[in-house]
N, C-alpha and C positions, 0 to 999 in steps of 0.2 A: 504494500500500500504506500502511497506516495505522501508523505507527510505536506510537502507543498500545495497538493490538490485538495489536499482537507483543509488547508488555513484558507486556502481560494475559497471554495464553497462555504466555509464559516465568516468570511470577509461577505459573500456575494450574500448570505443569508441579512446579516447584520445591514446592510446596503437595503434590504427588502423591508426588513423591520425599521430602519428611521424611514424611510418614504410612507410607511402606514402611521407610523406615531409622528410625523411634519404633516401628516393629511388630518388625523385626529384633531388636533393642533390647531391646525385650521378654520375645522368643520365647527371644534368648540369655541373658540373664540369667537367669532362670526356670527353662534348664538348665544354669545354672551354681548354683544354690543348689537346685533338688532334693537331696533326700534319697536319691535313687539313684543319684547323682552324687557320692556325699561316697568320696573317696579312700582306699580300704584298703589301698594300699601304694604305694610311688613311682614306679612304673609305671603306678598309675591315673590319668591325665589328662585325662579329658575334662571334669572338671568345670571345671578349668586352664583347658584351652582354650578351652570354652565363656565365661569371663571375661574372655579377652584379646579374643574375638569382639565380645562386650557393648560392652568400652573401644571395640573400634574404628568400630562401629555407631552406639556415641556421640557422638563424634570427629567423623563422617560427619555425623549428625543436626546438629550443630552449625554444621560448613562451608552446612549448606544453608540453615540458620537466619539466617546472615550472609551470603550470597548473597539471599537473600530483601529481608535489609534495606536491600541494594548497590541493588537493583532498584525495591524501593517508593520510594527518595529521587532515580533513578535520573529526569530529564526531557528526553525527545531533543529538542534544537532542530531546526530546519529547518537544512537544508545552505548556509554561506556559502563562496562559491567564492575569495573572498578569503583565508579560511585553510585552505580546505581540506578532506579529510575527516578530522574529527572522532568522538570519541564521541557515538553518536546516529545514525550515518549509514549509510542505506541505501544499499548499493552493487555495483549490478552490474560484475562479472568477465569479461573473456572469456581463453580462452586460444588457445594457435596451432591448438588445431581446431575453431576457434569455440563450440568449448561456453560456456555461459554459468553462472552460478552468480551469486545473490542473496544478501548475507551484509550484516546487520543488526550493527553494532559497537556492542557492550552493554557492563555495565561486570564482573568477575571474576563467577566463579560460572554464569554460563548459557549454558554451550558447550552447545548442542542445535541440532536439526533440527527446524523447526516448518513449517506448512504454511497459504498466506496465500492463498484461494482456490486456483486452481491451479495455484500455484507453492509452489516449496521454496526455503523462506531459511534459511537457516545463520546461528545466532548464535554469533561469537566477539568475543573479547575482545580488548581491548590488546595483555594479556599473551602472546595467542599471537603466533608469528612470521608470519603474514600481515596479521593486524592492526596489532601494531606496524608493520609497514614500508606500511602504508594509509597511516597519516599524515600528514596534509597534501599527500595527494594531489589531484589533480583528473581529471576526466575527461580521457581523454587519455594520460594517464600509465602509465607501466608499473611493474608492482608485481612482483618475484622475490623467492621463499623456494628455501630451500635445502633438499630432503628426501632424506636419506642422501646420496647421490654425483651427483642428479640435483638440476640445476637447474630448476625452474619458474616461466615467465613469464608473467603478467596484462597486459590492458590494463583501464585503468579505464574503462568503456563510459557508465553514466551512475549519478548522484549524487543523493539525494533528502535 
């Protein structure tokens, strides 16, 4: 799998999402300053509301904006088994019933499900708790996250 084609496609994904949250944006602002929307008495809020939608659309547009920027400066090296897995690192999963799971470690911003011929690779981050406890792993290894009351166990199967 080509590390570079998965940051493209999580770049072109990211690229799709501020165009929907710059159009959000738009749509809500627009009916927060119509003229049919102007509040005739203190119960009338949608104009309100429609504004606080705006800020928060904004907000959004912006996290993607900087997400974007994390990604284009973003260069996966190849995997040194010396340190381990790294950001940048392709890494298959397996767990106690053998299923398997492909998960690309990117830097904040582009937790998604992308698709690398035909297979599914899961991009997360650091900041998540499976990512972080990747870390300097190696194949071989056993990777556990904790989700609600139930423990779950990984073996690190192989490393790119």
């Amino acid at each position: 799998m080509d590390k570079f084609l998965l940051k493209q496609q999580v770049l072109d994904r990211l690229a799709e999402d501020l165009l929907q949250a710059e159009q959000a944006v738009r749509v809500a602002h627009e009916t927060a300053t119509h003229e049919e929307n102007i509040a005739e008495n203190k119960y009338d809020t949608l104009g309100l509301e429609a504004a606080y939608l705006a800020t928060g659309q904004a907000r959004r547009a912006e996290a993607i904006r900087q997400a974007m920027a994390h990604w284009r400066q973003f260069h996966p090296h190849p995997y040194d088994a010396s340190k381990g897995i790294q950001l940048g690192a392709l890494v298959c999963l397996v767990d106690a019933d053998d299923k398997q799971q492909q998960l690309f470690l990117g830097p904040a911003g582009g937790s998604m499900t992308l698709g690398s011929g035909a297979q599914i690779v899961q991009v997360i981050s650091t900041e998540a708790p499976l990512g972080r406890n990747m870390l300097g792993k190696c194949e071989g290894d056993e990777v556990s996250i904790q989700v609600a009351s139930t423990r779950q166990q990984f073996e690190v199967l192989r490393v790119h």
